[in-house]
C-alpha positions as CSV (number, residue, x, y, z in Angstrom):
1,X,6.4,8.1,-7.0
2,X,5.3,5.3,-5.2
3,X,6.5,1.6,-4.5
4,X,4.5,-1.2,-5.2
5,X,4.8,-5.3,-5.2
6,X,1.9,-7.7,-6.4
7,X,1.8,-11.0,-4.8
8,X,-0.9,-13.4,-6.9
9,X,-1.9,-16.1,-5.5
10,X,-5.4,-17.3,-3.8
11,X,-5.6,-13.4,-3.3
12,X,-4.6,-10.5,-5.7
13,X,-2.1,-8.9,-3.0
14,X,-0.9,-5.1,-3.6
15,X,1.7,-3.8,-0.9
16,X,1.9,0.1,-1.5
17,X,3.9,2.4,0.0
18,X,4.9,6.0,-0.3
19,X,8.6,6.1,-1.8
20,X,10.3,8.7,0.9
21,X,9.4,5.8,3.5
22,X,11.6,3.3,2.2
23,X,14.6,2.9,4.3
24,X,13.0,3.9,7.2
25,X,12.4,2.3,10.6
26,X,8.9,2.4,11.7
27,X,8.4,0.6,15.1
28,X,11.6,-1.3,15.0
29,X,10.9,-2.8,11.6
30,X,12.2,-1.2,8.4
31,X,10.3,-0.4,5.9
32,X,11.6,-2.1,2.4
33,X,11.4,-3.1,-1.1
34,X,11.1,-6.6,-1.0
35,X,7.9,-6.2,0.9
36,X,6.5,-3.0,-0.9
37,X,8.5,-3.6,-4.1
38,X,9.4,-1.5,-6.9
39,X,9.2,2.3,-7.8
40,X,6.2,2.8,-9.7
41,X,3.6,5.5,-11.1
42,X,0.4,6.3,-9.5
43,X,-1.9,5.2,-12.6
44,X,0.2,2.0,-12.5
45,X,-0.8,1.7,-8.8
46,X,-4.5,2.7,-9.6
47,X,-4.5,-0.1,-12.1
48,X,-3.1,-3.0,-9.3
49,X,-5.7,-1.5,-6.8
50,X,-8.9,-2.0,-9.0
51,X,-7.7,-5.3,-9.2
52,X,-6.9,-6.1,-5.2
53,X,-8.7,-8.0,-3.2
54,X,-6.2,-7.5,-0.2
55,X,-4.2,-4.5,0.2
56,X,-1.4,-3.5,2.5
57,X,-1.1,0.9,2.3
58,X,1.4,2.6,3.9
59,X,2.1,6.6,3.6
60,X,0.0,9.5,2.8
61,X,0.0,8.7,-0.6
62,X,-0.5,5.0,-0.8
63,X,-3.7,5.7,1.4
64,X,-4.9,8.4,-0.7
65,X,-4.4,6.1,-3.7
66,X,-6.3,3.0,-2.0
67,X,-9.5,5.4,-1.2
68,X,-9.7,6.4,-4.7
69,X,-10.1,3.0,-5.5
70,X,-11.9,1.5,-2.5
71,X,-13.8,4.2,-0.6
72,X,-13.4,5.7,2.5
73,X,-11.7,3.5,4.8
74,X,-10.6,3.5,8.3
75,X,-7.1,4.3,9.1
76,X,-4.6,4.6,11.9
77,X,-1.6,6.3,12.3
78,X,1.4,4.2,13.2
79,X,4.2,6.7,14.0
80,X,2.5,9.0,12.8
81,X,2.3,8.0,9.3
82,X,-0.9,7.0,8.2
83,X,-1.4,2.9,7.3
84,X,-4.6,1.4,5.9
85,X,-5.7,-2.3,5.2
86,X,-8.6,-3.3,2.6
87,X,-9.9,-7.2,2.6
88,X,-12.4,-8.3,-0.2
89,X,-14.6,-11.1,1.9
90,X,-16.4,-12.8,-0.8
């Protein structure tokens, strides 16, 4: 599973993360659900990320997830666990 939060408003914002991260402290910040939201499936996820024009991926899986969608995109490793940002520039 997967968390995921949507945040609509002059951008269609999807903050994803791998579930076994929440809870977790990552740089002195904690990684919750009121920024990456809710349990969710992966084809629910898919669905959000087609739509996003600004994503927020955090976790093996979440990255995996946004690549399908977006293409191959630059990551980094924060920790050790893998993070990746998409913007749409229009």
């Amino acid at each position: 599973m997967i968390h995921l939060k949507v945040i609509k408003s002059k951008d269609y914002q999807v903050n994803i993360c791998d579930e076994d991260l929440i809870g977790r402290k990552i740089n002195n910040t904690t990684i919750s659900e009121s920024f990456y939201g809710e349990r969710t499936s992966s084809d629910k996820a898919l669905a959000e990320l087609k739509k996003a024009t600004l994503v927020n991926a955090l976790g093996s899986e979440a990255v995996k997830l946004l690549k399908k969608v977006k293409g191959d995109l630059n990551t980094i490793k924060v920790n050790g666990v893998p993070h990746a940002q998409f913007f749409l520039i229009t």
